[in-house]
Structure formats: structure tokens, C-alpha cells
C-alpha positions in Angstrom: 96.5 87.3 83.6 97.3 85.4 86.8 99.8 87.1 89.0 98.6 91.2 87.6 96.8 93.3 89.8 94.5 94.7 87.5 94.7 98.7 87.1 90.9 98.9 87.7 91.0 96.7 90.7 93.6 98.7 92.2 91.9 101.8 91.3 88.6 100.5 92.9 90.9 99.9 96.4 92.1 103.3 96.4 88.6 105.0 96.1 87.2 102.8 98.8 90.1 103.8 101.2 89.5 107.5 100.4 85.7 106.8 101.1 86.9 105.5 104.5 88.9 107.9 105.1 86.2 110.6 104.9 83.9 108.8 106.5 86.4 108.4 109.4 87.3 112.1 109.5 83.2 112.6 109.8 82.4 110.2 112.4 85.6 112.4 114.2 84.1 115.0 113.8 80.6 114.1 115.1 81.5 112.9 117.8 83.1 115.9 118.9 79.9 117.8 118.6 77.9 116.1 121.6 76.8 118.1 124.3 75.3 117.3 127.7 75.2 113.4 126.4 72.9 114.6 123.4 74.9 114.5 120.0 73.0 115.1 117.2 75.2 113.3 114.8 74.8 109.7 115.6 72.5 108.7 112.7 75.8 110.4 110.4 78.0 108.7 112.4 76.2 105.6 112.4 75.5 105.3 108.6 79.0 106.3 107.6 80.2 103.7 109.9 77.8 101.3 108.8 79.0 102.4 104.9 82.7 101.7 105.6 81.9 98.2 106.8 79.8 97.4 103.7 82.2 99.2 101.5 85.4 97.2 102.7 83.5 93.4 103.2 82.6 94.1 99.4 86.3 95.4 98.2 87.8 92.6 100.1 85.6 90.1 98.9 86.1 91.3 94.8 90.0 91.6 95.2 90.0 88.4 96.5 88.0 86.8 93.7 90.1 88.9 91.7 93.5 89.2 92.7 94.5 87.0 95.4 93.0 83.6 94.0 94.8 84.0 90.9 98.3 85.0 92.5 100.9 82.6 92.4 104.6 83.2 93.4 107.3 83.0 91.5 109.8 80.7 93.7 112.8 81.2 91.7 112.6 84.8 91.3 112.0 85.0 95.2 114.8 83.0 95.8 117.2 85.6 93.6 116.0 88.5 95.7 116.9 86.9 98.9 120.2 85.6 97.5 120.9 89.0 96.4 119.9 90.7 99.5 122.6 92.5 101.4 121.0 91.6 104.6 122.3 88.2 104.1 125.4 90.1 106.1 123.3 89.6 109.3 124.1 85.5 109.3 127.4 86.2 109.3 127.9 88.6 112.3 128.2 86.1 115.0 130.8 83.9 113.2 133.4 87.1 112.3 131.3 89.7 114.1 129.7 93.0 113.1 132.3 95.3 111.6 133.6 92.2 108.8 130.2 91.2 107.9 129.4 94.7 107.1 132.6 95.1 105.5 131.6 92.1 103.1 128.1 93.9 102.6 130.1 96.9 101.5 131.7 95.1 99.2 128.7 93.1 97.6 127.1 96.4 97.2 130.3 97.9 95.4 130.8 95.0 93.0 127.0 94.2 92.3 127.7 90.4 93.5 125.7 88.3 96.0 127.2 88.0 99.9 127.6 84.6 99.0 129.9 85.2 96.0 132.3 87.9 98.1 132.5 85.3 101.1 133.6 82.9 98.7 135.8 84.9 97.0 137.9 86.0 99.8 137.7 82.8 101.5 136.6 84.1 105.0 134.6 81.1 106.1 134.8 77.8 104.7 132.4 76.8 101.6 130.5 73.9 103.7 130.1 76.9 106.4 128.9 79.3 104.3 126.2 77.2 102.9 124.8 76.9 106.5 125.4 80.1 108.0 123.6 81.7 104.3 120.6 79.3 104.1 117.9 81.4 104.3 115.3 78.6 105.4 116.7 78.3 108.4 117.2 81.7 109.1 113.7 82.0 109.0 112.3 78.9 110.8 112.3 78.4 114.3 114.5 75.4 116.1 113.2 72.3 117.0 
């Protein structure tokens, strides 16, 4: 099903990192044990090196046939989450500063409404201002 990480995929990640992981904590470990520029463990340290590359280009390569190719988001339900985000407040500090705009966040997390909705509600900024100042588009793009 498009857009579901697959349990067994996920479960595949997870043993690879923990592979990784032990294979890191070796090659730590062996390359403590040198002495006098003679170390003893290179040909561990080199072939659990060499296995966390191979393991990772493989579990990259299958979640991305499996998981990432098949993802798709959901615009309208990412749109809700930044609508309903408190740090909408943020926007809003330099047009009626810090201790207001938190003040409204306070509010929208009391009530269970949008920042939007409080700022409109108690008619702090203008509507036509609002929409500006909480468009999250161009809080997030760069001016020309």
C-alpha cells in the first residue's frame, strides 16, 4: 500500500543499524589495540568496515524500491498540521511583539483552535494582514 512503511522493511533497517553499530564499536576497538605501528586487527577492521558499506548501499537501495518510490504526500493533511501549529505565533512577533503572540499561542493551545482562528477572533490584526503575516509559503521561501 503506497504511503506504509512496511513492518518488515522497517525491521530490516533496524537490524542493519544494530550490525553497524557493532561493527563500529569493533573497528573502535581495534584500533585501539596497535602497538609500535603494528595492529593486528586491520583485516577485522577492514572487513567490518567493508561489511557496513555493503550492508547500508543494499538497505538503502531496497527501502528505496520499497518505501520511498511509492511515498506520496498528503497535501491537505500537511497543510492542517501547519495550520494548526502553535508555531504559527512566531509570524506574528514582529507586528505585536513577543509577549502578545505568545499570549495568542496560549490561547490556541487552551481552546484547541488554530492561531489563525484566535487572531481573528479577537481582532488583533486586520483579516487582509493576517492572511499575509500566517502564510506559511512565504515563511518558508526566501525573498526575491
Amino acid at each position: 500500500m503506497p504511503g506504509k512503511v512496511n513492518p518488515v522493511l522497517a525491521e530490516s533497517l533496524v537490524q542493519v543499524a544494530a550490525q553497524v553499530i557493532g561493527n563500529d564499536a569493533a573497528v573502535t576497538i581495534g584500533g585501539m589495540s596497535g602497538n609500535f605501528e603494528l595492529n593486528v586487527m586491520m583485516p577485522m577492521m577492514l572487513h567490518n568496515t567493508l561489511q557496513s558499506v555493503q550492508l547500508l548501499a543494499n538497505v538503502c537501495a531496497v527501502f528505496t524500491e520499497n518505501c520511498v518510490r511509492n511515498i506520496t504526500a498528503d497535501e491537505e493533511r500537511c497543510r492542517s498540521f501547519v495550520e494548526q501549529s502553535l508555531a504559527m505565533c512566531t509570524a506574528l512577533v514582529p507586528e505585536i511583539g513577543y509577549d502578545s503572540a505568545a499570549k495568542i499561542a496560549q490561547d490556541a493551545w487552551k481552546s484547541g483552535k488554530t492561531v489563525r482562528q484566535v487572531v481573528l477572533e479577537q481582532a488583533i490584526i486586520p483579516e487582509k494582514q493576517v492572511g499575509k503575516l500566517l502564510d506559511p509559503l512565504s515563511m518558508t521561501k526566501p525573498e526575491k
